[in-house]
Every structure is written in C-alpha cells, then in structure tokens.
C-alpha positions as CSV (number, residue, x, y, z in Angstrom):
1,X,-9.6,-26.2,-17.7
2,X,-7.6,-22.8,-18.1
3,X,-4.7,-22.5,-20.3
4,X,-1.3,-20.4,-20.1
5,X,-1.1,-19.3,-23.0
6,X,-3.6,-17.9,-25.9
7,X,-3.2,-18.5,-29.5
8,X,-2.2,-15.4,-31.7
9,X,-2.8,-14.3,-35.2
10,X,0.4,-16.0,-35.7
11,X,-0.2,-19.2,-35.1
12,X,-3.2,-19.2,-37.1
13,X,-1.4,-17.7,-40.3
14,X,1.1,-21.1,-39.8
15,X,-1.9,-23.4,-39.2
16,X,-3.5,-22.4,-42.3
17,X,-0.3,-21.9,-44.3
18,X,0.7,-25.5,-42.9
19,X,-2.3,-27.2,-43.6
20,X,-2.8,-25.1,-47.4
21,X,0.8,-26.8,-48.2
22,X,-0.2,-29.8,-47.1
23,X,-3.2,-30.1,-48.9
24,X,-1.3,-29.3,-52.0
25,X,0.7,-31.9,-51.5
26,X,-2.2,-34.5,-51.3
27,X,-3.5,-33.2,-54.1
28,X,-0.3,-33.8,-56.3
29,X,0.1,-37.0,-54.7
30,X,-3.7,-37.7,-55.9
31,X,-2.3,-36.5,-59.2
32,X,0.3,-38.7,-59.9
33,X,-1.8,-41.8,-58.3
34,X,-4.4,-41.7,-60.7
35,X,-1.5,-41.3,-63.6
36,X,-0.2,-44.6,-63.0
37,X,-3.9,-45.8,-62.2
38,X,-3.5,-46.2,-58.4
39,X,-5.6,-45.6,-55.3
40,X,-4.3,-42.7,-53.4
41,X,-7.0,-43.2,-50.3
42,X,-4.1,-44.9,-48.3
43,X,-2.0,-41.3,-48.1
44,X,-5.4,-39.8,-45.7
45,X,-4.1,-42.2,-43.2
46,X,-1.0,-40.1,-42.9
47,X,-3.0,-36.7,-43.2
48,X,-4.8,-37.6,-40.2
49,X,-1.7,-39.0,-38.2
50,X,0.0,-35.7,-39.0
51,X,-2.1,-33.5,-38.3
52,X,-3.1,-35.7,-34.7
53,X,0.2,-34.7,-33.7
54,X,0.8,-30.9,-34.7
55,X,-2.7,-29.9,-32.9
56,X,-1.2,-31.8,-30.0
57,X,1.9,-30.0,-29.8
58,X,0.4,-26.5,-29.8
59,X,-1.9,-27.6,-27.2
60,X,0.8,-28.6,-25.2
61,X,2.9,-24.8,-25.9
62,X,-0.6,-23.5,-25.1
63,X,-0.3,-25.0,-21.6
64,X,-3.6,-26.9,-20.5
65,X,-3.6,-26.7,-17.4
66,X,-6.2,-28.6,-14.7
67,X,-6.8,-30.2,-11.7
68,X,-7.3,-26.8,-9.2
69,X,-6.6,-26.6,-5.4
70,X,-5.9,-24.4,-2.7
71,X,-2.9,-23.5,-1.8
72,X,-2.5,-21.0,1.1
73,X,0.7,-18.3,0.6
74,X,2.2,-16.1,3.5
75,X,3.7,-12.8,2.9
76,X,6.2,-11.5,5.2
77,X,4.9,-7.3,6.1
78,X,7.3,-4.9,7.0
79,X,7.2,-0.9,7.4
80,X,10.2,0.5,8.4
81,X,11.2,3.9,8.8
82,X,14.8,5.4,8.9
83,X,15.6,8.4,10.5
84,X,18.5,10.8,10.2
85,X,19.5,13.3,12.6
86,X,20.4,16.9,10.7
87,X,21.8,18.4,13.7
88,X,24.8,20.5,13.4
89,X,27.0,18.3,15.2
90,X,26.8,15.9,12.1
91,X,28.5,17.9,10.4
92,X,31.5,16.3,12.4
93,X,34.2,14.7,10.6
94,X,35.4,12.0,13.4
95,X,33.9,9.5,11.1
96,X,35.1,10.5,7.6
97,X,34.5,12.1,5.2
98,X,31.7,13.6,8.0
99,X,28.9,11.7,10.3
100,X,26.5,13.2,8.3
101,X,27.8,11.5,4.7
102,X,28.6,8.4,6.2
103,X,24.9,8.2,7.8
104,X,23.6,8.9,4.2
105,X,26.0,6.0,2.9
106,X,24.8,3.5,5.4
107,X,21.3,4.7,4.6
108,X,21.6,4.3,1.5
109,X,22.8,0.7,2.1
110,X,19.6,-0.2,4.2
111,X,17.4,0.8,1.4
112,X,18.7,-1.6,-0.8
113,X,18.6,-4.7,1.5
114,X,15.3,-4.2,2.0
115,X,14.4,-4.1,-1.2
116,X,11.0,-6.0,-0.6
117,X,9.6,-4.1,2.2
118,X,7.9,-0.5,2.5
119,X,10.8,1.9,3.5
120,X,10.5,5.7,4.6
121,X,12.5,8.5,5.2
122,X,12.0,10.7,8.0
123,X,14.7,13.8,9.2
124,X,15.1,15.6,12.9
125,X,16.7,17.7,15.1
126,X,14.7,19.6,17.6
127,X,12.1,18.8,15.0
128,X,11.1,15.9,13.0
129,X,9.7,16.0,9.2
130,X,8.5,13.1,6.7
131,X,11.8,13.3,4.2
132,X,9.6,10.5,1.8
133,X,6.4,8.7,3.0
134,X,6.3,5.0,3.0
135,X,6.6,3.2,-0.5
136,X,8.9,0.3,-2.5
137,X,10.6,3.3,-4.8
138,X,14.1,2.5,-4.2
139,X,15.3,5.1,-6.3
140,X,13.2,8.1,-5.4
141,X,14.2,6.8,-1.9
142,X,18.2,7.0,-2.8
143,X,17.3,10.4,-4.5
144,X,16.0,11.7,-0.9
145,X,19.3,10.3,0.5
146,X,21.6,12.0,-1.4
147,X,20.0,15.4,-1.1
148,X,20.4,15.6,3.3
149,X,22.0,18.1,4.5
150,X,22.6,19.9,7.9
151,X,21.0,23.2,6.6
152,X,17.7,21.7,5.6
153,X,16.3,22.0,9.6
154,X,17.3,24.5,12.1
155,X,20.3,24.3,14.5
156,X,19.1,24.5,17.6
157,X,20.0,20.9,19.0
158,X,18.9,17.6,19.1
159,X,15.6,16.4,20.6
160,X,14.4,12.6,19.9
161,X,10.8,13.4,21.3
162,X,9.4,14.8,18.0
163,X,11.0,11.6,16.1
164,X,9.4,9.6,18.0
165,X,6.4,10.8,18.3
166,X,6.0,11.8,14.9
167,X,6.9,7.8,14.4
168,X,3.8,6.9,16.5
169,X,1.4,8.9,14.3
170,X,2.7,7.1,11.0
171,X,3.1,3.7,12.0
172,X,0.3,3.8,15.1
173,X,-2.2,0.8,13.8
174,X,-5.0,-0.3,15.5
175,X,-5.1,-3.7,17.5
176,X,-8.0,-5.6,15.7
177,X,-7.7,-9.5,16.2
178,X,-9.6,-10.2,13.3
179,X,-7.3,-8.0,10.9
180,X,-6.0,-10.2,8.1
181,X,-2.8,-8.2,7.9
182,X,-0.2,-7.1,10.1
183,X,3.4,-5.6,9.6
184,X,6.4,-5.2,11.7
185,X,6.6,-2.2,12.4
186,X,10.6,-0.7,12.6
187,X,12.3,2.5,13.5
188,X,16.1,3.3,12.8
189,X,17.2,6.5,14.6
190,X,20.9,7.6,12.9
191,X,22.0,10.1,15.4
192,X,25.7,10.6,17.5
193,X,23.3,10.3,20.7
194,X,23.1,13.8,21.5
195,X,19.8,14.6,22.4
196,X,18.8,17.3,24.8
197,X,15.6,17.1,24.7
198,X,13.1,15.1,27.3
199,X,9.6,12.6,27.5
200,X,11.7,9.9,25.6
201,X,11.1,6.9,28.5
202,X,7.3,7.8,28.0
203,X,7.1,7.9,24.1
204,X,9.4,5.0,24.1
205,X,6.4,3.1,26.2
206,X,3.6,3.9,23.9
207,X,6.0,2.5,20.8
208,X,6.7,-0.7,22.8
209,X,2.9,-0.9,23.4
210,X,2.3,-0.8,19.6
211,X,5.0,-3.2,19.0
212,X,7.0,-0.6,17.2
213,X,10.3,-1.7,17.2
214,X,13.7,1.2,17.7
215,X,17.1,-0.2,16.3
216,X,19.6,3.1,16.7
217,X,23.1,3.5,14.9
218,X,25.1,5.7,16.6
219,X,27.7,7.6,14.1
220,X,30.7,9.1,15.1
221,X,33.9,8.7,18.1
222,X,33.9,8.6,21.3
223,X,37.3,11.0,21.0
224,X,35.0,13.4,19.3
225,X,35.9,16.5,17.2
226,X,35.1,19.4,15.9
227,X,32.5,20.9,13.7
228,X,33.2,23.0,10.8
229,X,31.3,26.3,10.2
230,X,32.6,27.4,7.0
231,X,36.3,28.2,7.0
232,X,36.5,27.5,10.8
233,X,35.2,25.5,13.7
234,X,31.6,26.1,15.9
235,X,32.3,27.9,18.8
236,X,30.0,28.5,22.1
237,X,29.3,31.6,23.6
238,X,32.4,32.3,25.5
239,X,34.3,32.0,22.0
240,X,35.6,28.6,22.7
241,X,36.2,26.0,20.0
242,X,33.4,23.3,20.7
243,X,34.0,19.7,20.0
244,X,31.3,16.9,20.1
245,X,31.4,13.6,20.9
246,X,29.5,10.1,20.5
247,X,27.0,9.6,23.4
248,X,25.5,6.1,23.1
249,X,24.0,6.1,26.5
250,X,20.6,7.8,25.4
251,X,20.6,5.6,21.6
252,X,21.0,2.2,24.0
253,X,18.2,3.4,26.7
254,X,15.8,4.1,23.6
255,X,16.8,0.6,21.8
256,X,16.5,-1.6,25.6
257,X,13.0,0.6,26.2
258,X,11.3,-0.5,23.0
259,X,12.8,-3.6,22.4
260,X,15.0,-2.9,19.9
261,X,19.2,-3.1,20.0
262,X,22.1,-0.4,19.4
263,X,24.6,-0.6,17.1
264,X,27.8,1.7,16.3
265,X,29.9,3.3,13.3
266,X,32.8,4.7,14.2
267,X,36.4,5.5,12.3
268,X,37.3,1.6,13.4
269,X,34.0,-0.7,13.0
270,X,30.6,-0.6,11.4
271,X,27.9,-2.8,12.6
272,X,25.2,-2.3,9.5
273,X,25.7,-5.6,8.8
274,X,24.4,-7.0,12.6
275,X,21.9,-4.5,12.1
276,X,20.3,-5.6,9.0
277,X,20.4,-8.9,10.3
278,X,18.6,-8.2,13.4
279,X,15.8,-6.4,11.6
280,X,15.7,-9.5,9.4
281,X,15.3,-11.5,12.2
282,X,11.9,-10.2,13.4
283,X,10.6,-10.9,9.8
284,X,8.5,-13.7,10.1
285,X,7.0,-12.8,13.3
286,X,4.3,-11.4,11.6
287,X,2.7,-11.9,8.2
288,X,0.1,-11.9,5.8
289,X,-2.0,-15.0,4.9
290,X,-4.0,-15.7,1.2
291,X,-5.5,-18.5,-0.3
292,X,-5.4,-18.9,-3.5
293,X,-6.3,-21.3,-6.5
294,X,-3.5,-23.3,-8.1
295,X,-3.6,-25.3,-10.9
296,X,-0.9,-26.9,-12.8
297,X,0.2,-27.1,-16.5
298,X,-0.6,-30.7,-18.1
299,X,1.6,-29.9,-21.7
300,X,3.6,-33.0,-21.0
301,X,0.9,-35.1,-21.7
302,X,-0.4,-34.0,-24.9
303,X,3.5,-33.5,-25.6
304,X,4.2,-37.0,-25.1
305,X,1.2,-38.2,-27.2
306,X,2.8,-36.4,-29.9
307,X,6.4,-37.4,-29.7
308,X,4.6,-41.0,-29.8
309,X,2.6,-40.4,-33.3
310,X,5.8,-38.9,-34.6
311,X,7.2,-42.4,-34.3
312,X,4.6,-44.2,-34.9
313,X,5.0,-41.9,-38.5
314,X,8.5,-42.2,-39.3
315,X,7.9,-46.2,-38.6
316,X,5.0,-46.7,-40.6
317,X,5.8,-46.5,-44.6
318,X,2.9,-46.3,-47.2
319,X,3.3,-47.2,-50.7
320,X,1.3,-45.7,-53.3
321,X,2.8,-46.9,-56.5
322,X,3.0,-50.5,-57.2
323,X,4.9,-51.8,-60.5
C-alpha cells in the first residue's frame, strides 16, 4: 500500500492537542460521576467510537491507495525547427509593417501553439546559423524572435542549401528499429522564395529519406516592392531602383520534394492557421511508449466508515447520571 499524502508536524500537534482535550474531558466526566456515586465506564464506549472515526478520516485525507497495475502511456515527440530568412529583400514592406516583422510575428505565433514540443530557431541567407538550439523555453525562444534583424548575416543573397543542410546535421537520427523513441521531425523555412543558390532537389532527398518534414511560408506580394536602405531604396549596379517580389515556385518544389506543403502571407490572406494544423496533423504518427505502475486512491472507503460511526454517535445517547 502507498499513500498520497504524508502526515506533518501539524497534524500531530492536532492529534495530540485533540486527544489531551479529550482526555480532560473524561477525566471531568469521571469527576462528576463519582460525585453523585455513579459508574463512568459507560463514557469509554464513546472514547473509542470517537476516536475510530477521527483516525479514519485522516487516513482517508492521507490517501491509501492500492490495488497496482500497468498502465501503458504514449507521448506524442516532436522537434521542430523554424527558420527565418535575413536576406535583405525582407526588409520589404509589401507585407506591412515589413516581411521581415511580420515573419517574426507569425514566428512568434508558432512558438506558442506548440507549446508542448521541442522548438528551435535557426537564421539564413547565403548562410545558415543555430539562432537557439532545441528546448521547451518559450520565452528565451520569444526573446530570440524579437531580436532578428536583416543586419545580423551578410547580404549577399539567399541560398536554401546551407538551411537545409545545416537541418540534416541537427535533426539527422539514426534508423534503429529497436529505438524506444522516435520524433517527428519538422522544418519551417520563412522566406519570400528567393533563393539563388543550387543542390536543393538533392538535399531535399536526403531530408525525405530521414523523414524530415519541410512546411515553407512564403511572406510577401506577388506585386512586390521595394527595399529600403536607409533614407532610400536598394539599387543594382546600373543605379536602378530594385524591387523584389514573392517567388513561391522554389518554397512549393522544396515542400512537394520532402513531403511537406506551402503556405502564403501576403497583404490579403495568412495561412498560419492551415499550417499549424498540418504540422498537427502528423503528430501522432510517431510517439513514445512507457509503462508504468498505477494505483488508485481508496479514501472513500475509510471515509465512508467514518461518516457511518459519526451516525452511529449522534444516534446512540449514554447516560451517566441517574436520579
């Protein structure tokens, strides 16, 4: 038998303080008895009935609890990783207040829907850097959030190959059949789709091999705009005013190749909410299974016992004085 709770110093000063008081009152009762020359033995009965049903009612707040089984419990596992692109064409303000503050707003809302599962940040633009490691710290997660900026990485372009292979050496796990846990295993790539770089079909393989999962939100217009440098506008080489646009094209080739889907914020629609649900979706596809032992609290019984003496008490009348 195991119990809930323990008994304290503090229910041991009221046992004794209960049971001095109530010896003092057996004792005056004895008292006045032998006064008026009566036997007092007949008030013990009540002691004992009393007393019966206080030491039942604190076993049954201490929680006896019996009767032990097993009882197996699954645990849904989930890494997931979400990726921001810090290219300069972020800075873009088709989607207001910019692409890159609204990425960090939607961010910000994935964090806390998945409250339950390992969460990490990771940044990129021809490069791609661990913002926060994988860990259940919402907060120091928001505080990673809030601190993005364009300047952080170089502007040189955009180039998904480092994300993704970065991706594979953090959540690459070995296939071992008789592993007792496995996680889902999830990518989300926040970009505007402009990636010059190259080797995405084959790094896109090797994630689809590991069963790592690519859901990318695409932020910005397909009207496009311009980006502000300062107090004016990025311009190319030839001194023209350059303005950037969404491309989805590359973001839904990377979602169909690893088995993932695309979604869009623009100025007009946000799909966050389809995307959250799809991740959701591919929760209980894999999972961690425990068995543990279960046993369950028995106060009722020793409760009821006592609720029945208490009766049985109040019915019951004793008289000690006869005239």
């Amino acid at each position: 038998m195991t119990w809930y709770q323990t008994i304290t110093l503090l229910e041991i000063l009221f046992g004794v303080l209960f049971l001095g008081l109530y010896i003092g009152y057996l004792l005056r009762v004895r008292r006045v008895a032998l006064f008026f020359r009566q036997r007092p033995h007949i008030v013990w009965f009540k002691f004992v009935l009393r007393h019966l049903y206080v030491l039942l009612i604190i076993i049954a707040i201490l929680g006896p609890s019996f009767g032990a089984m097993k009882k197996e419990i699954r645990t849904i596992g989930k890494d997931l990783y979400i990726a921001v692109d810090l290219s300069q064409s972020m800075n873009a303000t088709d989607v207001q207040p910019s692409r890159l503050e609204k990425a960090k707003h939607e961010t910000q809302r994935l964090i806390t829907r998945f409250n339950s599962d390992r969460i990490g940040l990771m940044v990129f633009s021809d490069e791609a850097f661990v913002q926060s490691p994988l860990t259940y710290d919402q907060k120091a997660l928001q505080l990673y959030t809030q601190t993005l900026r364009t300047s952080l990485l170089p502007h040189s372009g955009t180039d998904y190959a480092p994300l993704l292979q970065l991706t594979l050496e953090k959540l690459k796990q070995d296939k071992n059949p008789e592993a007792e846990e496995q996680k889902a295993r999830v990518l989300v790539l926040i970009s505007d789709g402009e990636d010059f770089g190259g080797e995405v079909e084959q790094l896109a393989a090797q994630l689809r091999e590991q069963n790592i999962r690519v859901y990318t939100l695409g932020i910005g217009t397909t009207d496009g705009s311009r980006i502000p440098v300062g107090r004016g506008y990025l311009q190319d080489s030839e001194n023209r005013t350059v303005t950037t646009f969404l491309n989805p094209e590359p973001l839904v080739q990377l979602a169909d190749l690893t088995g993932g889907q695309y979604y869009e914020v623009s100025d007009r629609v946000s799909e966050v909410s389809r995307l959250i649900s799809a991740i959701n979706n591919i929760e209980g596809e894999l999972r961690e299974s425990k068995t543990i032992d279960v046993t369950a609290n028995k106060y009722i019984y020793p409760l009821a016992l006592a609720l029945a003496l208490i009766v049985l008490d109040v019915l019951i009348t004793i008289k000690l004085i006869r005239i």
